[in-house]
N, C-alpha and C positions, 0 to 999 in steps of 0.2 A: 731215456736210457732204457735199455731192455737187457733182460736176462732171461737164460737157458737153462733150464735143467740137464745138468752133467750126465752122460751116458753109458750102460753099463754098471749097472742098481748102483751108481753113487745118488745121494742124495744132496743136492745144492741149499743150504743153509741160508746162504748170505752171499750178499755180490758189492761191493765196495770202490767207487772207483775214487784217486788221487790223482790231477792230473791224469797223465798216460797210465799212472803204476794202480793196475785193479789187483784185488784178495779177494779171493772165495772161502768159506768155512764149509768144509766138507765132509761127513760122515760117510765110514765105509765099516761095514765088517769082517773081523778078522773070528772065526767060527761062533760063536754067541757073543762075544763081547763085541759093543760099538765102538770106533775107534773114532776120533775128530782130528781132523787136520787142517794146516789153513796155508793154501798156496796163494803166490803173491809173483806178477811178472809184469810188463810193461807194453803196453797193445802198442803204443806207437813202434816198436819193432816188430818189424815185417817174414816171416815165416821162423819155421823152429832154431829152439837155441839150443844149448845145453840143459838140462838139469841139473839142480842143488837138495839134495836131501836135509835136514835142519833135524836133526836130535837134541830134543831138551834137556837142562839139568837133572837131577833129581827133584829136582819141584816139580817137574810135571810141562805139561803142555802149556804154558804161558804167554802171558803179550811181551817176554824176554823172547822166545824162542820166534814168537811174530813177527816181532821186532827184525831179527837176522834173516829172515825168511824176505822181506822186504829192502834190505840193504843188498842183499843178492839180487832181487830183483831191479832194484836202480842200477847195479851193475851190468844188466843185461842178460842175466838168469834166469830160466824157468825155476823158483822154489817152493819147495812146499816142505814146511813143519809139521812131521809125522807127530802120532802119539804113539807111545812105548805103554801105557796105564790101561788107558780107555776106561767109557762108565764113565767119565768129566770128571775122573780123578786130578785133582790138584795141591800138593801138601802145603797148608802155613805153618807148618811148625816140623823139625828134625825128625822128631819120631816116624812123625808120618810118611817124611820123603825117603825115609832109611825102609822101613816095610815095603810101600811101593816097588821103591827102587832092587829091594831083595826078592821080592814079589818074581820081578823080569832075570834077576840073572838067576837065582836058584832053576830057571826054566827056559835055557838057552834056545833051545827050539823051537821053543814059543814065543821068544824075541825073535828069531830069525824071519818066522813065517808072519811074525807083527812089519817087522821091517820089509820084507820082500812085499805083503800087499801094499805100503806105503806107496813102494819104487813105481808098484803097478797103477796107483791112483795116476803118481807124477806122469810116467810112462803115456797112460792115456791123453793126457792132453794137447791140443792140437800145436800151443807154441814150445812143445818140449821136442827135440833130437835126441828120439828115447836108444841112439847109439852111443849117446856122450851123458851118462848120470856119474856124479860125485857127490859124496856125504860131507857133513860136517858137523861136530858134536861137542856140546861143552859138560864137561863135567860127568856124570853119569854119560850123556851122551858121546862124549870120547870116547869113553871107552868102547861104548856101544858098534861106533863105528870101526874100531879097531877089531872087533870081535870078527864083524865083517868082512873086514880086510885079512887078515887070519882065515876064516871059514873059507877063504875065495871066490868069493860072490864078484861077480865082471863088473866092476865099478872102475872107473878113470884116474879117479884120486878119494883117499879120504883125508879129511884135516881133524885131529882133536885139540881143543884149546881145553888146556889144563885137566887134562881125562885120565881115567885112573890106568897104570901101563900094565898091571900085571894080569896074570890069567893061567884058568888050571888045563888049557886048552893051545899051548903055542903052537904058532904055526910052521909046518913043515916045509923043506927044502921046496923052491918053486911052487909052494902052493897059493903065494898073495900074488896074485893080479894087479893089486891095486897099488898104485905111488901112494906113497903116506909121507906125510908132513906132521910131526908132533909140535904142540906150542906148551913146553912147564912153566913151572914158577921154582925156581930153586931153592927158594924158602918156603915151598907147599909140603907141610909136612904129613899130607895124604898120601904125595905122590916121591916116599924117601930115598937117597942118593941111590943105593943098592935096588930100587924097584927102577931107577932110569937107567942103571948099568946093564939091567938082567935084560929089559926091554932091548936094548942096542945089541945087544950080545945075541938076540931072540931074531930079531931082522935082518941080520947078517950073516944068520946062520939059515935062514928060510931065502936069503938072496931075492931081498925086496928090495926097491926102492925103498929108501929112508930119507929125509931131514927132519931134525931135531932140535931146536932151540929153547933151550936154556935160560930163561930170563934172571939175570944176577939180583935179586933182593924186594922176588915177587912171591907172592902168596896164593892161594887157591883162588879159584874164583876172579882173578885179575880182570876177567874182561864185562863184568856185570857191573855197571854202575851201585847197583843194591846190594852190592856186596857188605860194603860198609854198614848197614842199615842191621844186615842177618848177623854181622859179627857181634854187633852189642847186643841185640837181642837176645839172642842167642848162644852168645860168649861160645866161638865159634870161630877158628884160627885162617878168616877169611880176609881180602882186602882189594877192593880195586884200586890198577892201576894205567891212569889213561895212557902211559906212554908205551907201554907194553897192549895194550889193548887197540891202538893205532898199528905201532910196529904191526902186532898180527895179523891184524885184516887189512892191509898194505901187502905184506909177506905171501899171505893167503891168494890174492888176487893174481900176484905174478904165477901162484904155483898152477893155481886149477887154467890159468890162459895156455901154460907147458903140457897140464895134462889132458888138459881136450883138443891140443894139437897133436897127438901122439895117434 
């Protein structure tokens, strides 16, 4: 087996092949900060696909966020799990994901131009169709994505699983491009009744695409197995739930097939 160094000062880390399904760990920088990413797609398909962009929680760049980077790509997806932090920032403990994570939004700008070089690692690669990119983001990264779809950045679709809806920035009439799919938890009491109204009332008023579900007697965090793990820890109003974390990425699958046929 042989490996390439990535072109266009990325620098190739690591090269990993699964069966058909290979991952590269890939550092890029975004103006001093090093940023680390790890795309994952499936060489037995034959010329480019779409892309998937993968925004981590507030934890940070993790083997969670790898994890979906990878399940996109058994789907037939070019993906790659951007970093929002960079410097191999990764929080175990609240505090630290809450700084990080205020780190990115106090500095929308510099989330954006974090995200946009992301698109551009993804973009570069030979089995992406860098005419069909879509995001996807849990948690911190929902929102993340949403921001995006708001800003009007030419993306296909974005999905947020359980991402925070509000913002001091909403978007104006015609200005989202992008179809958006939201997944809550109705019992997330990050994301409260009046922050999923404002949201719906925000996209119909900027004349997006929307779909919005709802899950009846879910919690933050629904689709991270570890969920359970950071609530005791933590004591921390978190809780995964497999049926809702199915439902999603089932739900998900149908949407990004509608928005890369568009």
């Amino acid at each position: 087996m042989s490996h390439r160094l990535a072109g266009l000062s990325l620098i190739l880390i690591a090269s990993v092949a699964h069966a058909e399904l290979k991952t590269q760990v890939i550092e890029y920088p975004v103006g001093s900060t090093r940023m680390t990413g790890y795309l994952a797609y499936d060489d037995a398909i034959v010329g480019p696909r779409p892309g998937v962009l993968v925004v981590h929680e507030w934890w940070g760049h993790n083997a969670y966020a790898r994890k979906r980077a990878e399940m996109l790509a058994q789907l037939g997806y070019t993906a790659f799990a951007l970093d929002m932090y960079g410097d191999g920032k990764v929080a175990d403990h609240p505090d630290n994901a809450m700084a990080f994570m205020q780190a990115v939004t106090n500095n929308l700008p510099e989330a954006e131009r974090r995200f946009t070089a992301a698109r551009a690692v993804l973009e570069q690669q030979p089995s992406v169709d860098k005419q069909h990119i879509a995001a996807i983001g849990y948690c911190f990264g929902g929102g993340m994505v949403l921001h995006m779809a708001r800003a009007g950045m030419d993306l296909d679709g974005v999905v947020s699983f359980h991402g925070a809806l509000g913002t001091q920035s909403p978007a104006r009439a015609g200005q989202v491009k992008a179809r958006v799919l939201v997944f809550n938890g109705a019992d997330d009491v990050m994301v409260p009744p009046e922050q999923v109204q404002a949201f719906e009332q925000e996209m119909r008023a900027a004349n997006a695409y929307l779909e919005l579900v709802n899950y009846s007697g879910v919690k933050h965090s629904f689709t991270n197995p570890d969920a359970d793990d950071f609530a005791k820890r933590f004591n921390m109003p978190l809780a995964y739930n497999a049926q809702a974390d199915a439902a999603s990425w089932a739900r998900m699958q149908t949407f990004l097939k509608s928005a890369f046929a568009q």
